[in-house]
C-alpha positions, 0 to 999 in steps of 0.5 A: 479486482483493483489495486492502487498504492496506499501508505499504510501503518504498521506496529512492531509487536515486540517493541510497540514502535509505530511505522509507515510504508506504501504498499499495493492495496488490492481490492473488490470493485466495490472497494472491499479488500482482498490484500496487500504487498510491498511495491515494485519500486523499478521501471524499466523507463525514466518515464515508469519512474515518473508514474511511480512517483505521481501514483505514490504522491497520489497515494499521500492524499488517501486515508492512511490504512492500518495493518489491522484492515487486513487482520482477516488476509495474509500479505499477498 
């Protein structure tokens, strides 16, 4: 198993409103999801800090997932 940040969108069922947040994606080494989490967003060291950042910009440059990718999973 394999993680990496991802921003994924999200839809409000009640009110139809569409949103997007990183979150940590983990799946098979083939590239088959397992589930995701909202994020540690802390380090113990200015420089944890700074790979957060580089991996969250890095997420940026990957397709966006939707939460319907996870239909079959619940949030781990």
């Amino acid at each position: 198993m394999v993680w990496n940040h991802r921003v994924m969108r999200f839809t409000e069922p009640e009110s139809g409103d569409v949103f997007y947040k990183f979150v940590e994606v983990f799946h098979e080494n083939d590239g088959t999801l397992i589930g995701y989490h909202d994020p540690f967003m802390w380090s113990e060291t200015p420089e944890g800090i700074q790979e957060l950042a580089d991996r969250l910009l890095m997420a940026t440059a990957k397709p966006v997932l939707d939460e319907s990718e996870f239909s079959d999973f619940e949030e781990v």
